[in-house]
C-alpha positions in Angstrom: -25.4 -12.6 -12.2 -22.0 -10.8 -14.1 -23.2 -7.3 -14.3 -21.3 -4.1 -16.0 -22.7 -0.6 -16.0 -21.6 -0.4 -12.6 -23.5 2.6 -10.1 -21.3 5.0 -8.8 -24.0 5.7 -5.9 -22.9 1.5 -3.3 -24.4 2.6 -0.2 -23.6 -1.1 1.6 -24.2 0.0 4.9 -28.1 1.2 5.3 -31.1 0.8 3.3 -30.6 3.0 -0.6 -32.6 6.2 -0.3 -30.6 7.4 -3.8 -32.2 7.7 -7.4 -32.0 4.3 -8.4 -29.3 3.0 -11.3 -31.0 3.2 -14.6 -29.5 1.1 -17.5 -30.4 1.7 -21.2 -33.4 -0.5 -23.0 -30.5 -2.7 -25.1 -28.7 -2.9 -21.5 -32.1 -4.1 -19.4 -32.9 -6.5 -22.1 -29.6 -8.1 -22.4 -29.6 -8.4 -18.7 -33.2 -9.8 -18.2 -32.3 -12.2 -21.3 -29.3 -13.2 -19.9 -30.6 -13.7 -16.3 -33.1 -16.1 -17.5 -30.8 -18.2 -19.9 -28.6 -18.7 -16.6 -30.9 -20.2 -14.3 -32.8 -22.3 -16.6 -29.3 -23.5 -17.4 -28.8 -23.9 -13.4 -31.9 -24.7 -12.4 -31.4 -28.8 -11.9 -27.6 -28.1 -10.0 -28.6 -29.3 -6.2 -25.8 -26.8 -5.3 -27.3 -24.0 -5.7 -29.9 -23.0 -2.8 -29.8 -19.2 -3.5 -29.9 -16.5 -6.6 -28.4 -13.6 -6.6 -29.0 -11.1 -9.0 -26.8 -8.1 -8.0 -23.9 -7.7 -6.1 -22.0 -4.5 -4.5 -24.6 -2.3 -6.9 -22.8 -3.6 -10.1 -25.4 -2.4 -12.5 -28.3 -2.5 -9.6 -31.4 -1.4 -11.5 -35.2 -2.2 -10.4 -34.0 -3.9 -7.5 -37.5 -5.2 -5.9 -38.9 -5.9 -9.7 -35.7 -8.4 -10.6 -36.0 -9.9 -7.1 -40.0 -10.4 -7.1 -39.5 -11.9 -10.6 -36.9 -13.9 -9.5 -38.6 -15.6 -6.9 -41.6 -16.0 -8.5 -39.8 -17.9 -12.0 -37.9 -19.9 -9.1 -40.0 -20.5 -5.2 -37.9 -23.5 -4.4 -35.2 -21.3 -3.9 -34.1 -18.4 -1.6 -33.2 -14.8 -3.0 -30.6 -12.6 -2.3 -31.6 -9.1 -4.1 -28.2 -7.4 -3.4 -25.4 -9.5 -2.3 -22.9 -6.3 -0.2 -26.1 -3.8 -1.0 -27.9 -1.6 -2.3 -30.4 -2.8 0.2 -34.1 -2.8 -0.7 -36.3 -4.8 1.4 -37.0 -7.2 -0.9 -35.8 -11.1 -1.4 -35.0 -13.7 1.7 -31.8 -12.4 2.3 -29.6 -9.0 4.0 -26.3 -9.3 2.8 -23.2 -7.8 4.4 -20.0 -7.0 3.1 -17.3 -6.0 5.5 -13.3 -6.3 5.6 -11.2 -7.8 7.2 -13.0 -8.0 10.3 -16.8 -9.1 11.0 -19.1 -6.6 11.6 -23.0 -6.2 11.3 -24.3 -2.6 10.7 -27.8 -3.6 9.4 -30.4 -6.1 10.9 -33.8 -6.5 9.0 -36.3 -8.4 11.8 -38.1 -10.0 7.8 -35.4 -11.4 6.4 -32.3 -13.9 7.1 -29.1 -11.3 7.9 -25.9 -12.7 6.9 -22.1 -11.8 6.8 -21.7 -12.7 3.1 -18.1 -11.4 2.9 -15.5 -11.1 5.6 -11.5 -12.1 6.4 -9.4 -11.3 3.5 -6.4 -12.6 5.1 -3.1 -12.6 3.3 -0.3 -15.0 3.5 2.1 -15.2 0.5 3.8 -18.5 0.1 6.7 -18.6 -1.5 7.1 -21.1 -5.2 3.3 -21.5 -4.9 1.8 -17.8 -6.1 0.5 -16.9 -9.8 2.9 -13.9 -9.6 5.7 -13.8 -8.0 5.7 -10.3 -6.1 3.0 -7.4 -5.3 0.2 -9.7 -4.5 -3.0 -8.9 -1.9 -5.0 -9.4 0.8 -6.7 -7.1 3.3 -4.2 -7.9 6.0 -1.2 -10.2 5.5 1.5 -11.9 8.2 4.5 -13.9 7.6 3.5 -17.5 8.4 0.7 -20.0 9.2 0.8 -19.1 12.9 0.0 -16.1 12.4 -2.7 -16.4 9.5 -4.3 -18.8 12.0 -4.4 -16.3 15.1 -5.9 -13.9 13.3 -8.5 -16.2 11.6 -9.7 -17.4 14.9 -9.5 -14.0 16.7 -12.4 -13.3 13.7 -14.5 -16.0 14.6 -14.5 -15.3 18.4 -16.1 -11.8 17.4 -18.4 -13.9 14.7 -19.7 -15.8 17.9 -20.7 -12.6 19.7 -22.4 -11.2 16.7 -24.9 -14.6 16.8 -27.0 -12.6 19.7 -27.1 -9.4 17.2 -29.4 -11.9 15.1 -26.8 -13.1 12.3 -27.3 -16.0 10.9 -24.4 -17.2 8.6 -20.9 -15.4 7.5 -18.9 -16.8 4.6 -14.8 -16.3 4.9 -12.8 -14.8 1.4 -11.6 -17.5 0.4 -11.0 -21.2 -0.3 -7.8 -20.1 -2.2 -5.5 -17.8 -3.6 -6.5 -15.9 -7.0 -4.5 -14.5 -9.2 -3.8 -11.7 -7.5 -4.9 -12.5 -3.9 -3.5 -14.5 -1.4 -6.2 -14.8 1.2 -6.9 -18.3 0.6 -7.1 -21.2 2.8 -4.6 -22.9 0.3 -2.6 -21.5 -2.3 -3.0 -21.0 -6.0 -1.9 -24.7 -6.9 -4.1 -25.7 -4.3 -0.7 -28.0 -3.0 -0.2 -26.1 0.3 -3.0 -24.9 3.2 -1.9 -21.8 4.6 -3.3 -22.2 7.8 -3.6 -25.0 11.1 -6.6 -27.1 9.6 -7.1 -28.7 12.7 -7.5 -25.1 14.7 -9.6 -23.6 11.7 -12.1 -26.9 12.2 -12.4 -26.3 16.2 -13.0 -22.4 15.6 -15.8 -22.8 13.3 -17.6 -25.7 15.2 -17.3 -23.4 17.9 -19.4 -20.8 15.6 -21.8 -23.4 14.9 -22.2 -24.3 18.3 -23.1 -20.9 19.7 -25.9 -20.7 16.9 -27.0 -24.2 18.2 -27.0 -22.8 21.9 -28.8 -19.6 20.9 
């Protein structure tokens, strides 16, 4: 869910033990209104196997009330309260933010723990960015060599994290934005950035220490 009135108080790395975010009456009902409209709109779109009604505390407000409701308007599907905190523990779902490296910092024993952002890795290529200078990415190298080391150096520490109790981590990002160039491929979508082939063989390699574990 797009959310503004953003909470100064993201604490994305423990359960929230702040006074939580409280929007205006006009600003609740728009957002409850608005909530709504979107997944009737989205409910028959086989896609989609989780909502997610906050992320990064981007106008976070009755946390546990939004995600109980949530569930409840829609059981076929999975819940993730905060997508990169604040953490309640509410919904299916613990949902951890970190850059550019994995990491876990928070395990809940209830509820399905996920690396729901990681990598950011930057690789500018030249005639195929939306600008044509000062563009970003958590790290960035100079070619697809090194791009590739760096994204399977990530998913040899995503294989050790599978005995910490993780069970999914998803990699920023199919392409370049406007702005970013961590992408697989760029902007244009006309050139991948890294070795397919080596990409393919380091993430069945993730999958295959979940299946071994």
């Amino acid at each position: 869910m797009p959310n503004g009135d953003k909470d100064s108080q993201w604490q994305n790395h423990d359960y929230f033990n702040g006074s939580e975010f409280q929007r205006s009456p006009q600003s609740e009902e728009i957002y409850r209104t608005e909530w709504k409209d979107i997944m009737d709109y989205l409910f028959s779109v086989p896609s989609i196997v989780v909502w997610v009604p906050f992320n990064e505390a981007w106008g976070q407000f009755k946390t546990e009330e939004i995600a109980e409701w949530t569930k409840t308007y829609d059981p076929s599907r999975l819940v993730n309260a905060a997508s990169g905190g604040n953490f309640y523990r509410t919904g299916d779902i613990v949902d951890l933010h970190n850059y550019p490296a994995p990491a876990m910092y928070l395990y809940d024993a209830q509820r399905v723990n996920v690396l729901g952002e990681y990598g950011g890795i930057g690789l500018p290529v030249e005639n195929h960015l939306w600008k044509p200078d000062n563009n970003w990415g958590y790290v960035k190298f100079k070619n697809s060599k090194e791009t590739t080391e760096q994204y399977v150096e990530y998913a040899e520490q995503l294989k050790k994290l599978v005995k910490a109790g993780f069970s999914g981590a998803i990699y920023t990002r199919t392409t370049d934005v406007e702005g970013e160039v961590n992408g697989f491929m760029t902007y244009d979508r006309k050139v991948d950035k890294m070795n397919v082939p080596v990409v393919k063989k380091a993430n069945q390699e993730v999958i295959e220490e979940f299946q071994s574990n």
